[in-house]
ChimeraX commands (.cxc) that place a marker at each C-alpha (Angstrom):
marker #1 position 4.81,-14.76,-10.97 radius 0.5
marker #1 position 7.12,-17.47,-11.86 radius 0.5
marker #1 position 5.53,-17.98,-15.43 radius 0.5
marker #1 position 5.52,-14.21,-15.95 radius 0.5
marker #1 position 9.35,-14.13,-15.20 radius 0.5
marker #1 position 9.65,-16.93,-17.80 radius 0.5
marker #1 position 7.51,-14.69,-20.29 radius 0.5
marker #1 position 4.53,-15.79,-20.23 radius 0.5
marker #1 position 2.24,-13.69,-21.60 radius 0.5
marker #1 position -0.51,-15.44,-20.74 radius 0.5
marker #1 position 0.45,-15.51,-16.96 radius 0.5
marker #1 position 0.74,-11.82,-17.42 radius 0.5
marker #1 position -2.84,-11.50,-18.53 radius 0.5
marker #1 position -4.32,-13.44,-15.73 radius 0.5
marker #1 position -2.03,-11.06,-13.12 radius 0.5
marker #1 position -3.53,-7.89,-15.37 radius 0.5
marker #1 position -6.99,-8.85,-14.95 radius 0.5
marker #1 position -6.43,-9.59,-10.88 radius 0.5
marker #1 position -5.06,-6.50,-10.20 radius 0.5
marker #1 position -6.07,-3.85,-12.72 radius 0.5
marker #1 position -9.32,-2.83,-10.04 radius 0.5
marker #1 position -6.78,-2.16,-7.47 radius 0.5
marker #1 position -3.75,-0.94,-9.17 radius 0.5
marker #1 position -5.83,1.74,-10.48 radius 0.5
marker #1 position -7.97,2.97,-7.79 radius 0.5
marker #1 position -4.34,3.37,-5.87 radius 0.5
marker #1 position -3.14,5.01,-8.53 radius 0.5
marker #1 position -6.25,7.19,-9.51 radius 0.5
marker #1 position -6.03,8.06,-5.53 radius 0.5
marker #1 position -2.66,9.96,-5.96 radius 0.5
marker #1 position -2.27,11.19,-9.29 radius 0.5
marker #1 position -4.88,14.53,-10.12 radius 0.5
marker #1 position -6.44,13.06,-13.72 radius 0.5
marker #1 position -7.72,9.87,-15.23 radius 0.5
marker #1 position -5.05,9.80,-17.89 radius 0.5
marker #1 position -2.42,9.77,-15.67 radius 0.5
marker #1 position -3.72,6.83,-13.38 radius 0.5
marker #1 position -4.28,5.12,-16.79 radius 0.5
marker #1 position -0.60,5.88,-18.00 radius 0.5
marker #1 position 0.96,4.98,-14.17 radius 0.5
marker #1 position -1.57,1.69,-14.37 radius 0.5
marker #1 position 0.39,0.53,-18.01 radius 0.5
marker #1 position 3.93,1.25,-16.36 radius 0.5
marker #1 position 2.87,-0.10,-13.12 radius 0.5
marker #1 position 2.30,-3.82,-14.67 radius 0.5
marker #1 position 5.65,-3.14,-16.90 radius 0.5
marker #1 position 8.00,-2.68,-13.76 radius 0.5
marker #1 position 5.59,-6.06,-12.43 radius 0.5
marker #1 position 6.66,-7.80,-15.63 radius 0.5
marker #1 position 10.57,-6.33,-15.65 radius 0.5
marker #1 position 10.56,-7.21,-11.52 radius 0.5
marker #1 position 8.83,-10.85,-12.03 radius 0.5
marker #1 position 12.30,-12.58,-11.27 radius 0.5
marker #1 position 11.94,-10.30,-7.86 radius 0.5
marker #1 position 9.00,-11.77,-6.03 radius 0.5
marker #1 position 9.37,-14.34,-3.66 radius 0.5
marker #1 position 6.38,-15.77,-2.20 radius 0.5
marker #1 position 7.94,-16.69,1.11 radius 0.5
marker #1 position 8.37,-12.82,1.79 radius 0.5
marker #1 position 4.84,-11.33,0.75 radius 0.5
marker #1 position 2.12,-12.39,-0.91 radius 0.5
marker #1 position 0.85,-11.25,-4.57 radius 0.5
marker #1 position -1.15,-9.13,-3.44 radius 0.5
marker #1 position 1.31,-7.20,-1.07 radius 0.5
marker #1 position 4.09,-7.24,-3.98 radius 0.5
marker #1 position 1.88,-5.57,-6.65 radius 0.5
marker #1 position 1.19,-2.65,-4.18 radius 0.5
marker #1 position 4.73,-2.27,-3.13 radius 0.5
marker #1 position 5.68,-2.12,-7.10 radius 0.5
marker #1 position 2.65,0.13,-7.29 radius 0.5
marker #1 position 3.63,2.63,-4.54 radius 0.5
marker #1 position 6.94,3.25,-5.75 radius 0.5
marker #1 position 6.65,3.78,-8.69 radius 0.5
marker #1 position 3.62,6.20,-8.16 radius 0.5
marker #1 position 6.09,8.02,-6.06 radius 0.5
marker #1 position 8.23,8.04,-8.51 radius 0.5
marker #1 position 6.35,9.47,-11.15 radius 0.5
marker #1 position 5.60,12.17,-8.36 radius 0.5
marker #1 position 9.09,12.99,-8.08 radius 0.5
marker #1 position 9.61,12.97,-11.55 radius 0.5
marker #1 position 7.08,15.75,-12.24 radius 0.5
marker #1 position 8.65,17.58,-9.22 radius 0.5
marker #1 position 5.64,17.41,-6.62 radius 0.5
marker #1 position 5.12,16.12,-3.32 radius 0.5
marker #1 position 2.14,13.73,-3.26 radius 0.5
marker #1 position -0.95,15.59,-2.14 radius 0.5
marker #1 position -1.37,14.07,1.53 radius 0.5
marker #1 position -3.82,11.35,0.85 radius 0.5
marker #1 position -5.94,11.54,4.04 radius 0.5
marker #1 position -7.21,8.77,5.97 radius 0.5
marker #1 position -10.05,8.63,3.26 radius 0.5
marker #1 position -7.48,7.28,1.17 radius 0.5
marker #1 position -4.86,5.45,3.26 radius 0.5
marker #1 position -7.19,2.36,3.98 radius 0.5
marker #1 position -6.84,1.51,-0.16 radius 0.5
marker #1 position -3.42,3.02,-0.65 radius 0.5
marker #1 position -2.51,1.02,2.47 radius 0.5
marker #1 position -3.54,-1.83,0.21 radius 0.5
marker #1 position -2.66,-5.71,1.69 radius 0.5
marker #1 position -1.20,-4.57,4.77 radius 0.5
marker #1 position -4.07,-3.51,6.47 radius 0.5
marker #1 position -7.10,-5.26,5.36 radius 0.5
marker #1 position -9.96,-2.90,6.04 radius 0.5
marker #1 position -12.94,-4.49,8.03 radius 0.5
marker #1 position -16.04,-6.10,5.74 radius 0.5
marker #1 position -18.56,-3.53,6.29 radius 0.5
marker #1 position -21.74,-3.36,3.89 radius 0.5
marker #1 position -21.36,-2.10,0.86 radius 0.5
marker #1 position -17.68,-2.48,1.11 radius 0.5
marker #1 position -16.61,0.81,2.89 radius 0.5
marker #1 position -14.09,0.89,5.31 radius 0.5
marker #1 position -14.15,2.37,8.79 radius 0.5
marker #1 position -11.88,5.43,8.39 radius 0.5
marker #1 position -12.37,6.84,12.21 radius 0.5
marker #1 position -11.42,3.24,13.24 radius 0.5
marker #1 position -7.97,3.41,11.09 radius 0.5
marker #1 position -7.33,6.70,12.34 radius 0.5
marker #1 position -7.54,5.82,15.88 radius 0.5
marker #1 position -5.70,2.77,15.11 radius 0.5
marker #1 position -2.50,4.57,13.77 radius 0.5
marker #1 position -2.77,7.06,16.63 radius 0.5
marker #1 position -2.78,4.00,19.21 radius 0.5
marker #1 position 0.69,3.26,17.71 radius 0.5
marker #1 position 3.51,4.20,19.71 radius 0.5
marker #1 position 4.53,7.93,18.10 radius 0.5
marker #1 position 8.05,6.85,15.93 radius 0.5
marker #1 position 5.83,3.89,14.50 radius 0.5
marker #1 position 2.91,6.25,13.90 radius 0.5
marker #1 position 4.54,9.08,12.32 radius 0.5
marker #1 position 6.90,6.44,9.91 radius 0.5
marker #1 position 3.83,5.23,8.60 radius 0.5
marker #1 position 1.63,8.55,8.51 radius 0.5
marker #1 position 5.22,10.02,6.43 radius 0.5
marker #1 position 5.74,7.18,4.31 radius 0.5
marker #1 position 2.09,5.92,3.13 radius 0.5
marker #1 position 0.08,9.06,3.26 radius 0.5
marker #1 position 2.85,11.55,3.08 radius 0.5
marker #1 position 4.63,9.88,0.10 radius 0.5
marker #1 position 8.23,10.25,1.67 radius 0.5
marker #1 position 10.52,7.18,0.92 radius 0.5
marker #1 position 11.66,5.34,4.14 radius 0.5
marker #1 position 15.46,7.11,3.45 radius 0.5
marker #1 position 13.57,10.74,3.46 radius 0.5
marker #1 position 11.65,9.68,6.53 radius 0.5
marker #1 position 15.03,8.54,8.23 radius 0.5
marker #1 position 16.99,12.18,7.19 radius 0.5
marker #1 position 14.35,13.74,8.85 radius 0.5
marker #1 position 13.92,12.26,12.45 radius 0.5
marker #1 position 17.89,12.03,12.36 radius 0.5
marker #1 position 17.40,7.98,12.84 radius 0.5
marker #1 position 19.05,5.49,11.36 radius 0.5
marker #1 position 17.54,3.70,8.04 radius 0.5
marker #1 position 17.80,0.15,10.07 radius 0.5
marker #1 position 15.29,1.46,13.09 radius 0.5
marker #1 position 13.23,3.49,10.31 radius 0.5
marker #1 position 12.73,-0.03,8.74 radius 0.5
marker #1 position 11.74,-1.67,11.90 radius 0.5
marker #1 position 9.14,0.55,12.74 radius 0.5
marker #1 position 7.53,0.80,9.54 radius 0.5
marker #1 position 7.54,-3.01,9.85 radius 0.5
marker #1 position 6.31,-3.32,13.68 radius 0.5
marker #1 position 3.64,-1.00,13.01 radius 0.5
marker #1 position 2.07,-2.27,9.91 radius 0.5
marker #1 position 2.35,-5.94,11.79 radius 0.5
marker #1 position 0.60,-4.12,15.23 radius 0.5
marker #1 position -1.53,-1.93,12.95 radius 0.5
marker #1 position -2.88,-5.47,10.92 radius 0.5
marker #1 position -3.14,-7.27,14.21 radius 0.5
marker #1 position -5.54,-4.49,15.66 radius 0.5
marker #1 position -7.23,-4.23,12.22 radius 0.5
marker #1 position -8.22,-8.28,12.46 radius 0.5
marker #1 position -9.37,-8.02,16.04 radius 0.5
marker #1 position -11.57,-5.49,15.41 radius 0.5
marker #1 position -12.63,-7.36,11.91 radius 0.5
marker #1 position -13.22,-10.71,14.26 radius 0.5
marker #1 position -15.30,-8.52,17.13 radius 0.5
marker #1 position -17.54,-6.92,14.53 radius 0.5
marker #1 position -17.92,-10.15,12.80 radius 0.5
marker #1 position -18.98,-12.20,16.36 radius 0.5
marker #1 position -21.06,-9.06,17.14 radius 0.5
marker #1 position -22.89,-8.88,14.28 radius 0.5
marker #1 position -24.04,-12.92,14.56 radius 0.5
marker #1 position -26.45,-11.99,17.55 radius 0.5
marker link #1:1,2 radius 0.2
marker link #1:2,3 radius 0.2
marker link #1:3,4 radius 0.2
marker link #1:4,5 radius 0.2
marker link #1:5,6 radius 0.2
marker link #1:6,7 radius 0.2
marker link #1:7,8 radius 0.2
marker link #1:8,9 radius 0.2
marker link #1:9,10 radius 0.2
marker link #1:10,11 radius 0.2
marker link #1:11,12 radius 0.2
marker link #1:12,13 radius 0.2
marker link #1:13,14 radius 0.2
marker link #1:14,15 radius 0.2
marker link #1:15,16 radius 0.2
marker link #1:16,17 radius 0.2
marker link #1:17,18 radius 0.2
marker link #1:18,19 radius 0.2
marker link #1:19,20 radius 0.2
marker link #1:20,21 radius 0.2
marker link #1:21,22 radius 0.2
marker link #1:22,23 radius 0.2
marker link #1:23,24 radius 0.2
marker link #1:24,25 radius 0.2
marker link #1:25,26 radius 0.2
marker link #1:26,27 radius 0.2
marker link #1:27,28 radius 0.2
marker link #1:28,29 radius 0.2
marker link #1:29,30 radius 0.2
marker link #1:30,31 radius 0.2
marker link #1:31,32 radius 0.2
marker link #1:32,33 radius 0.2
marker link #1:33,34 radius 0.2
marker link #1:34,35 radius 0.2
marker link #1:35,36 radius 0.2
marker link #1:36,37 radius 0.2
marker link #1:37,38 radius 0.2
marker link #1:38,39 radius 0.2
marker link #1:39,40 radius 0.2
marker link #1:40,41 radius 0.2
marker link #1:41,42 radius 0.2
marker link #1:42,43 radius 0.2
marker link #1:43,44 radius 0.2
marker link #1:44,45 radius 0.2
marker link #1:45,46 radius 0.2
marker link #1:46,47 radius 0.2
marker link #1:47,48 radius 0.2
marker link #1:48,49 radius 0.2
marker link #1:49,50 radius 0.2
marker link #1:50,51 radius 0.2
marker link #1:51,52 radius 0.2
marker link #1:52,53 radius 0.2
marker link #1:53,54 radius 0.2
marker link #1:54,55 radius 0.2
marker link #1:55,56 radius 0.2
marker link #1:56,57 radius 0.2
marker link #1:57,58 radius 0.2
marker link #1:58,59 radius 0.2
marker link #1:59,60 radius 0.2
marker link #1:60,61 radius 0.2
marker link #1:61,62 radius 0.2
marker link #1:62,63 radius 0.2
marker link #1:63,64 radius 0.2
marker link #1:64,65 radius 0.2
marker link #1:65,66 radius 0.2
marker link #1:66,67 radius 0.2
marker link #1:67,68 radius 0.2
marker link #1:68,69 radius 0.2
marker link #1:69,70 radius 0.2
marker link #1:70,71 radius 0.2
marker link #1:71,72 radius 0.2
marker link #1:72,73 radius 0.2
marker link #1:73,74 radius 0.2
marker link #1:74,75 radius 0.2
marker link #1:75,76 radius 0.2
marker link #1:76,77 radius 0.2
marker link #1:77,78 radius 0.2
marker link #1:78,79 radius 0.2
marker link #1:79,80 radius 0.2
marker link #1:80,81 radius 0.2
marker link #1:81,82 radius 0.2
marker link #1:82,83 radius 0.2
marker link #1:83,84 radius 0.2
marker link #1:84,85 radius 0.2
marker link #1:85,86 radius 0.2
marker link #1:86,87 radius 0.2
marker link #1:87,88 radius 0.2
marker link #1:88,89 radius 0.2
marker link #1:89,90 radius 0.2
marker link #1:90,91 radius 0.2
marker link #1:91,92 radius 0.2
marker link #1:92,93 radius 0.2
marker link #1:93,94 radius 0.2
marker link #1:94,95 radius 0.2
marker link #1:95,96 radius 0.2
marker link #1:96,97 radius 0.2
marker link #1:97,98 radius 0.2
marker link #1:98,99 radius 0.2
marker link #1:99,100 radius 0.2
marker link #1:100,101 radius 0.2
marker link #1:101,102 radius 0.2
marker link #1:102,103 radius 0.2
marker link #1:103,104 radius 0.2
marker link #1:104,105 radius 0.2
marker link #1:105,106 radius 0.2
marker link #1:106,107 radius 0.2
marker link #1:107,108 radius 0.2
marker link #1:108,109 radius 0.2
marker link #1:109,110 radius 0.2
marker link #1:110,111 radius 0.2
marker link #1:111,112 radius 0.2
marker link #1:112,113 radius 0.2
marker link #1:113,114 radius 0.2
marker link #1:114,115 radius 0.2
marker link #1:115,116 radius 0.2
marker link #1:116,117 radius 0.2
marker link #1:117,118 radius 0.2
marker link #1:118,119 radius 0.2
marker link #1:119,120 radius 0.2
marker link #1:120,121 radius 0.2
marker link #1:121,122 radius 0.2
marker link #1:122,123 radius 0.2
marker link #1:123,124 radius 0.2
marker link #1:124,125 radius 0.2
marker link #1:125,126 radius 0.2
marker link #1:126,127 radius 0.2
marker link #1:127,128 radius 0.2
marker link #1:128,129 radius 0.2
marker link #1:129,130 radius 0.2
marker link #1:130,131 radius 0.2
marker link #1:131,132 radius 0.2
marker link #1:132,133 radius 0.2
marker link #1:133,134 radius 0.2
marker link #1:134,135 radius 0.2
marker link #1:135,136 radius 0.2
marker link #1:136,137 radius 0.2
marker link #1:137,138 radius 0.2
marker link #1:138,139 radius 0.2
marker link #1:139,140 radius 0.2
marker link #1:140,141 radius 0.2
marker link #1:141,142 radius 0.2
marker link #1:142,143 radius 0.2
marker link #1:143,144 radius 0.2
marker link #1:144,145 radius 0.2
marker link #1:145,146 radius 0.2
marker link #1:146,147 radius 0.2
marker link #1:147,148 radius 0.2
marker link #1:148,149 radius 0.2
marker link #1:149,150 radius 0.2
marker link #1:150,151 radius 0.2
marker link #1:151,152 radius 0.2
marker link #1:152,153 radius 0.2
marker link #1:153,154 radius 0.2
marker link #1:154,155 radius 0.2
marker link #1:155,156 radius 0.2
marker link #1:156,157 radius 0.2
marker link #1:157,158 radius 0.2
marker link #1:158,159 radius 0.2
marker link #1:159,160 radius 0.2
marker link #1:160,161 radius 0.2
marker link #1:161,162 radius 0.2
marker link #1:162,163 radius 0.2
marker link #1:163,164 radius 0.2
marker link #1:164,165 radius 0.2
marker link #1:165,166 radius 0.2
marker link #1:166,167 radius 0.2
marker link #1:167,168 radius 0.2
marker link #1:168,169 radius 0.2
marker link #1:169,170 radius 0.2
marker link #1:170,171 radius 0.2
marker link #1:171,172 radius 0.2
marker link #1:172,173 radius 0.2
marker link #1:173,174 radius 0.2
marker link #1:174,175 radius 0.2
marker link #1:175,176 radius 0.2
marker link #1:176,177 radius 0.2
marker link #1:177,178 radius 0.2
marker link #1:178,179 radius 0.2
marker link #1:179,180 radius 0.2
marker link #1:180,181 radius 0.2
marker link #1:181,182 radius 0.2
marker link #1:182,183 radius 0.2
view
């Protein structure tokens, strides 16, 4: 990201071809036609390239940066066109939840969606419903704070706590199917 804030076009290539797969399966996920995702892919990586300067690796990683970029400003275009994102589901939140929680290895790649939902609903409920508002409701975390009357500050927090509890149960259960499956 460094070399891309510097203009390197090359730099930008190599974070195109790392993140075009997942850029535009979360992006193909929210918007209703293959055009769109396409457009929202090309000004996805242009806010990456304006934003370079932005990313500091001792806050996320990559990874976690080019989905934050890549959920705003797919909420943006929603709000632009005047529309509420369709509620993605739980089908959808395990890729649109992208980096923060990483779905369990499970053959053929697909990820345990009963296993996320019970996970969220494990969470205690002002953690639960921040995250079920913000990541498969589209709300931004100010909407989400105007409507449970809390303060930004404690919306924040529990977006925070409960991806962090949400990733922690995630990797337990990723480390007890991976010891159970050895026997």
């Amino acid at each position: 990201m460094q070399r891309v804030s510097q203009g390197d076009e090359v730099a930008m290539g190599e974070l195109y071809d790392r993140f075009i797969g997942l850029v535009f399966k979360a992006s193909r996920q929210v918007l209703t036609s293959r055009a769109e995702a396409d457009d929202a892919v090309q000004e996805t990586f242009i806010r990456l390239w304006q934003t370079a300067d932005r990313f500091d690796p001792a806050r996320a990683k990559l990874v976690t940066w080019v989905m934050l970029i890549t959920r705003r400003h797919l909420i943006d275009r929603l709000r632009r066109r005047g529309a509420r994102p369709e509620q993605l589901g739980l089908d959808g939140a395990a890729e649109f939840l992208g980096p923060t929680v990483e779905p369990a290895p499970e053959p053929g790649g697909v990820h345990d969606v009963e296993v996320l939902r019970r996970r969220i609903g494990e969470l205690p409920e002002l953690q639960r419903v921040v995250i079920e508002r913000t990541y498969l409701q589209g709300f931004t975390l100010r909407e989400v704070s105007e409507q449970l009357g809390a303060p930004l500050g404690t919306v924040k927090s529990a977006l925070s706590r409960g991806l962090a509890r949400l990733r922690d149960r995630m990797s337990s259960d990723n480390e007890r199917g991976a010891g159970g499956t050895a026997g």
